[in-house]
C-alpha positions in Angstrom: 90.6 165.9 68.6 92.7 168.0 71.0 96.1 168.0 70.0 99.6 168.6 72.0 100.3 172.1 72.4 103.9 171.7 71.2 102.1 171.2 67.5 101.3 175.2 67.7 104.4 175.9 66.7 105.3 174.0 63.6 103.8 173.8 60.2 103.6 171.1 57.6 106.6 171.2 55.0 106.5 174.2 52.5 108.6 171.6 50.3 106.3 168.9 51.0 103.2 171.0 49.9 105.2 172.0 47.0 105.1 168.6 45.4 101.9 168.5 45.7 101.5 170.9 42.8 104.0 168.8 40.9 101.8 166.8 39.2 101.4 168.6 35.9 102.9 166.6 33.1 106.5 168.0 31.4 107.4 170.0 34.8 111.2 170.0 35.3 111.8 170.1 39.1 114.7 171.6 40.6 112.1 172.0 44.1 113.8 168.6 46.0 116.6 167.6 48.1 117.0 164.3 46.7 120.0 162.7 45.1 119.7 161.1 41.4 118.5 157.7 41.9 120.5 156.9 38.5 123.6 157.3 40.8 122.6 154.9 43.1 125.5 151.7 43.1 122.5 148.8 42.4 124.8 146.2 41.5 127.4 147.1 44.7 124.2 147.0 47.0 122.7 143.9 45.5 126.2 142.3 46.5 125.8 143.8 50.1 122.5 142.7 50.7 123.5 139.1 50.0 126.3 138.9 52.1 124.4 140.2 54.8 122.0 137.3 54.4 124.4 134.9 53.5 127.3 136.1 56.1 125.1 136.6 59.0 121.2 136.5 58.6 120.8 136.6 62.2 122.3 140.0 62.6 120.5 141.1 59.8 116.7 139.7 60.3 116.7 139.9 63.9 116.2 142.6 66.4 119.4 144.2 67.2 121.2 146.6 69.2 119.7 150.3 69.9 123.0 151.8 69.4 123.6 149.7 66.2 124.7 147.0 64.6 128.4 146.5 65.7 130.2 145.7 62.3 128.7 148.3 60.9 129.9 150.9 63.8 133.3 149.4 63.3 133.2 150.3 59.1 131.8 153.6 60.2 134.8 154.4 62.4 137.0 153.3 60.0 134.7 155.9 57.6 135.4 158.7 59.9 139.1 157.7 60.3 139.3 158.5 56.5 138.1 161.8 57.1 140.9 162.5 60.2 138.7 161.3 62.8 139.4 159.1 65.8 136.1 157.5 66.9 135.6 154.0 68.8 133.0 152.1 67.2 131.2 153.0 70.8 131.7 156.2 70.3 128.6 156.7 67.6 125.7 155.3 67.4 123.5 154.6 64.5 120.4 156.4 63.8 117.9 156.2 61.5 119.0 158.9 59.1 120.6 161.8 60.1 117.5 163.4 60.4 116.6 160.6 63.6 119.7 162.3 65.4 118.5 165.7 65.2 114.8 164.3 66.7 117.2 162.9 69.5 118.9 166.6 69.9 115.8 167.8 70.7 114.5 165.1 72.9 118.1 165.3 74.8 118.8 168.7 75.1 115.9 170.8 74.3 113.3 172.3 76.9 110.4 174.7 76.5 111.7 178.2 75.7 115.3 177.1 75.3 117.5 179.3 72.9 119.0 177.1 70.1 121.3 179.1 67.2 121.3 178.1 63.7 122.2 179.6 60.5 120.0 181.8 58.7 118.8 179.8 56.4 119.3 176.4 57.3 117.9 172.8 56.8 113.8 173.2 56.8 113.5 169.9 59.2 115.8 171.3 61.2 113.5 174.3 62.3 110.1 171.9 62.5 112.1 169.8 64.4 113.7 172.0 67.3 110.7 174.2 67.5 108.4 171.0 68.1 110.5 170.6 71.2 109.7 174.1 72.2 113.0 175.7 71.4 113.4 179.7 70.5 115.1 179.8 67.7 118.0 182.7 66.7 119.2 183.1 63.6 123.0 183.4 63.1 124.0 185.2 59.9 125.9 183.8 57.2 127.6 184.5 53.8 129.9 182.4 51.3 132.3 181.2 54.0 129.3 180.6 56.7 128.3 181.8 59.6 129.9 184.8 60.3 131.7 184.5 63.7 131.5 187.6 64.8 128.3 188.2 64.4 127.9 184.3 65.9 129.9 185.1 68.9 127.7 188.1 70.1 124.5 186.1 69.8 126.0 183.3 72.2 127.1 185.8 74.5 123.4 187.6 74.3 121.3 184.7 74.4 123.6 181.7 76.1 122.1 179.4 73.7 121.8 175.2 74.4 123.7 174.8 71.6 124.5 175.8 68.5 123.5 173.7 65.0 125.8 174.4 61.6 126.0 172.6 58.3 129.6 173.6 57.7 130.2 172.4 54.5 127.7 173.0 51.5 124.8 173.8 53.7 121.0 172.8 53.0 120.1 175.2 51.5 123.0 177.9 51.5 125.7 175.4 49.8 127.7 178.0 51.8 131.0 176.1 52.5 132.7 177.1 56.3 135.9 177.9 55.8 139.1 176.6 57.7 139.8 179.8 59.7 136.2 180.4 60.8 135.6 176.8 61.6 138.5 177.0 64.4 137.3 180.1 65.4 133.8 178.4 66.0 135.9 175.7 68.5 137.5 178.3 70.2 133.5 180.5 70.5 132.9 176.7 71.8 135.3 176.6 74.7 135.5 180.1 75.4 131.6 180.6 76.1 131.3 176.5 76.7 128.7 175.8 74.2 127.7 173.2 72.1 128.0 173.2 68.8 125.8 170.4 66.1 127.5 170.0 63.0 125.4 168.3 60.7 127.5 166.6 57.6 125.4 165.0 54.9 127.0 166.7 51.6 131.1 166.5 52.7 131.6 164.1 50.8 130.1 166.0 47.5 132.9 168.0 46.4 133.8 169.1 42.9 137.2 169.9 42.5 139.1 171.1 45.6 138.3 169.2 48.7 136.6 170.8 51.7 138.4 171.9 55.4 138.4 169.2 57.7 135.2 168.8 59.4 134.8 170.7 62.8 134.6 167.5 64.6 138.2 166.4 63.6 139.2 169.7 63.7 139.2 169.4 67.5 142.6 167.7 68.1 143.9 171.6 67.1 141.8 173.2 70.2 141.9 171.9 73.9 138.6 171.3 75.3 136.7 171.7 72.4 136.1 167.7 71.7 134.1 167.3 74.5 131.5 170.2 73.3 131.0 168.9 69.6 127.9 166.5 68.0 129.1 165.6 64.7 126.2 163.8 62.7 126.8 161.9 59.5 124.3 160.6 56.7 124.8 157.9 54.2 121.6 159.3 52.7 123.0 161.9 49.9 126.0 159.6 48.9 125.2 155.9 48.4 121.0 155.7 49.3 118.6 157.7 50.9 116.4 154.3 50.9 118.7 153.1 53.4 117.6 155.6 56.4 121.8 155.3 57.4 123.2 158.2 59.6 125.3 158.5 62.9 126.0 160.5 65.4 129.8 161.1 67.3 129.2 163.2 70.9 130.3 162.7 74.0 129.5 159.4 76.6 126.7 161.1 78.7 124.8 162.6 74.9 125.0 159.3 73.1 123.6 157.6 76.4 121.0 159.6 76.6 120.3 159.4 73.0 120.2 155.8 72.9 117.7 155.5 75.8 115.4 158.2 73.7 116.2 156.0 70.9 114.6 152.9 72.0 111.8 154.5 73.2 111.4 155.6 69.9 112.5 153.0 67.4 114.0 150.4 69.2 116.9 150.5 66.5 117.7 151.5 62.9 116.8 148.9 60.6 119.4 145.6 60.9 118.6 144.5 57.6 119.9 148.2 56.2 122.6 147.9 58.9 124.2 145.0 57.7 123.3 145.9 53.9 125.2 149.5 54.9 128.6 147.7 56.5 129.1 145.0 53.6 128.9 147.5 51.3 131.3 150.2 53.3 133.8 147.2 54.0 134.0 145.9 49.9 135.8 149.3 49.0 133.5 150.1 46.2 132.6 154.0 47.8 135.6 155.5 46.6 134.4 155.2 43.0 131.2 155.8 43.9 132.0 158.8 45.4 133.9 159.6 42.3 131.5 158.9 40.0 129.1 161.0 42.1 130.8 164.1 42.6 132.0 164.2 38.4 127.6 163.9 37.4 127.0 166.6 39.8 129.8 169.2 38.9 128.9 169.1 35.4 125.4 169.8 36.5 126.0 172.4 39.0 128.5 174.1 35.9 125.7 173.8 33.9 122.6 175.5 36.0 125.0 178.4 36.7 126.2 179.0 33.3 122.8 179.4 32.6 121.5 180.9 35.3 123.7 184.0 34.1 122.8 183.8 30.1 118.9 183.1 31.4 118.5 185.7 34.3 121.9 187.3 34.3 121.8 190.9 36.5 117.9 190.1 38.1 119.9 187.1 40.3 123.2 187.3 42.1 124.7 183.5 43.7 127.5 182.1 44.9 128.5 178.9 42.5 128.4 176.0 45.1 131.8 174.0 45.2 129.8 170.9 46.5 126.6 169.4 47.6 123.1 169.0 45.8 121.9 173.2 45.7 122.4 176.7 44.4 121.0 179.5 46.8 120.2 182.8 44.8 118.7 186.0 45.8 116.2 187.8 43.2 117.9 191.5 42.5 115.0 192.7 41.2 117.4 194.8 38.3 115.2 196.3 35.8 112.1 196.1 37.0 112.6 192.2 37.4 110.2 190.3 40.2 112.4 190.3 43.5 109.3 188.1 45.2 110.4 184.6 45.1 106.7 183.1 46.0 105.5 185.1 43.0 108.2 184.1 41.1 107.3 180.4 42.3 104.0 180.4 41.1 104.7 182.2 38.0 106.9 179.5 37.3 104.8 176.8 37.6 103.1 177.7 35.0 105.9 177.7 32.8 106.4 174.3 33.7 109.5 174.7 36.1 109.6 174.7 40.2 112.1 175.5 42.7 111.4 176.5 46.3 111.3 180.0 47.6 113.9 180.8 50.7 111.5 182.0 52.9 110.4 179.0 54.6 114.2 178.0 55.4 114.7 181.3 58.0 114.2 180.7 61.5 113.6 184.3 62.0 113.4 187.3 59.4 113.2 185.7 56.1 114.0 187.2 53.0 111.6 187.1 50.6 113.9 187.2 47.7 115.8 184.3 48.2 115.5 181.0 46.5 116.8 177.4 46.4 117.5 175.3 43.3 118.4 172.1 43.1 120.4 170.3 40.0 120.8 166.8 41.2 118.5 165.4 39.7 117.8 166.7 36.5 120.5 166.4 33.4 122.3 169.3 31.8 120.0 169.3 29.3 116.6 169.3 31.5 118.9 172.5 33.4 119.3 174.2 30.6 115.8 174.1 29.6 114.5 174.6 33.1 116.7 178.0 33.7 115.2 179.3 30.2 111.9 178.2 31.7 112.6 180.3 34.6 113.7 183.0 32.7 110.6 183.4 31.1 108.8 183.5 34.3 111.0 186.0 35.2 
């Protein structure tokens, strides 16, 4: 068969053809993105999905709305107000995962040989998905507080780019947090050189202690004219269920037309069933404590794979310890003779029966080889302990 051009330039998932050597029995995974189904609010969903059926099964068994179902983008407006954000239930739209708005980014925006900044490294999808549209893709530093600005502002200025795409707040696969100063510095970049800028918010809400900045998006009332040049795009995936293929995205009137016309070409619209599952559950106030319960499982687990991620490995890996979100991004030293190869390292690991997934595949442009992610969502502190000795051993 002769295939579209644009599929030159992507590749299959190196995540996804990870799993597939998964399979051996006793492996301890810290290799996906997922969060712990354990943590998943059956019961409050159970309830949610019965109202919706009980409340209004027409809304939620019929075809509905492209831009979504309507209580549901009044509860999400009322979401973002939490979060200091004034949005009009018309002023979002829902899409099927957050993933689905990015897919609409590059439908919208994105023609052959555009330039498109993100971080380097950033989400995996993110990458496949941009370059499938054709876009050139420049990497934009970053350290523990993010992109670096600086740095940021002179790629802009080189390569005038169609917009710009962050995860501000414990980035896939950084779990770099943004902080408060750079993140007004990147709406002032926005006005100044009148760019976009994509901030893509799955893991806010995953905090362990301290919470984050405010988000760019509501960040905006402090610097004129940057509103109008921000896409904020939420997920429901990584804090109440992924099953639910929930996100949104806020942008301005002509985007979100746009959008929604690409949308129902594509989909038609985001699940109504999930919909109205998604706004009974937002509207019976049981997220706070879910929340709660959430981010307490996943800060002892995060304490625990760096705590032993020093006794294990200590001087052959530096990291920053992640104050939120699902990952730990490390960086092989390769002190005392150590492996500073993370694909060796991956393999090697394997076959001690632990996998995590190398940092290469998540640069756009010159990736380091050393790098590594590790996610501890999913496993217990116990399975973390033992999968960092396992590592060490491999080491």
């Amino acid at each position: 068969m002769q295939f579209a051009t644009r599929l030159d330039n992507v590749e299959t998932s190196a995540i996804r053809e990870l799993f597939k050597l998964l399979g051996k029995p006793g492996i301890i995974s810290f290799a996906g993105g997922f969060p712990d189904s354990a943590m998943f609010d059956v019961e409050g969903l159970k309830e949610a999905s019965a109202k919706a059926l009980a409340e209004e099964p027409g809304g939620a068994l019929q075809y509905g709305a492209t831009e979504g179902y309507e209580p549901l983008r009044a509860q999400l407006s009322a979401f973002m107000k939490g979060k200091g954000v004034e949005v009009a239930p018309d002023g979002l739209i829902v899409t099927t995962g957050s993933q689905q708005a990015l897919d609409l980014l590059g439908k919208t925006l994105i023609s052959p040989g555009d330039k498109v900044i993100v971080e380097g490294p950033t989400f995996l999808a993110t990458i496949q998905c941009f370059r499938l549209y054709g876009a050139q893709l420049i990497s934009a530093p970053i350290d523990a507080e993010g992109v670096q600005v600086d740095r940021l502002e002179q790629l802009i200025v080189e390569h005038k780019p169609k917009f710009v795409y962050l995860i501000p707040t414990f980035g896939n696969p950084s779990g770099a947090m943004l902080s408060l100063e750079r993140r007004k510095k990147v709406l002032e970049l926005a006005v100044k050189h009148d760019t976009v800028i994509v901030e893509d918010d799955p893991y806010g809400d995953l905090y362990f202690g301290k919470a984050p900045p405010p988000s760019i998006l509501s960040l905006t009332k402090e610097v004129p004219g940057s509103r109008e040049r921000v896409v904020h795009c939420g997920s429901l995936s990584k804090v109440l269920s992924p099953g639910l293929r929930i996100g949104w995205m806020i942008a301005p009137p002509e985007l979100l037309a746009k959008a929604t016309m690409c949308k129902q070409f594509s989909d038609a619209h985001t699940s109504t069933f999930a919909q109205a599952t998604a706004a009974q559950y937002l509207k019976s106030g049981r997220m706070p404590d879910t929340l709660a319960h959430v981010r307490k499982v996943y800060a002892e687990r995060a304490a625990a794979m760096g705590a032993a991620l020093k006794r294990e490995l200590g001087d052959a890996i530096s990291f920053t310890q992640p104050g939120g979100g699902l990952f730990f991004w490390a960086r092989l030293t390769g002190a005392k003779g150590k492996l500073a190869d993370a694909n060796v390292l991956a393999q090697r690991a394997i076959e001690k029966g632990v996998a995590f997934v190398p940092g290469a595949p998540f640069f756009a442009e010159k990736p380091d080889l050393a790098t590594l992610r590790l996610s501890f969502a999913t496993a217990n502190v116990e399975k973390i302990e033992e999968g960092i000795a396992r590592l060490g051993a491999a080491l």
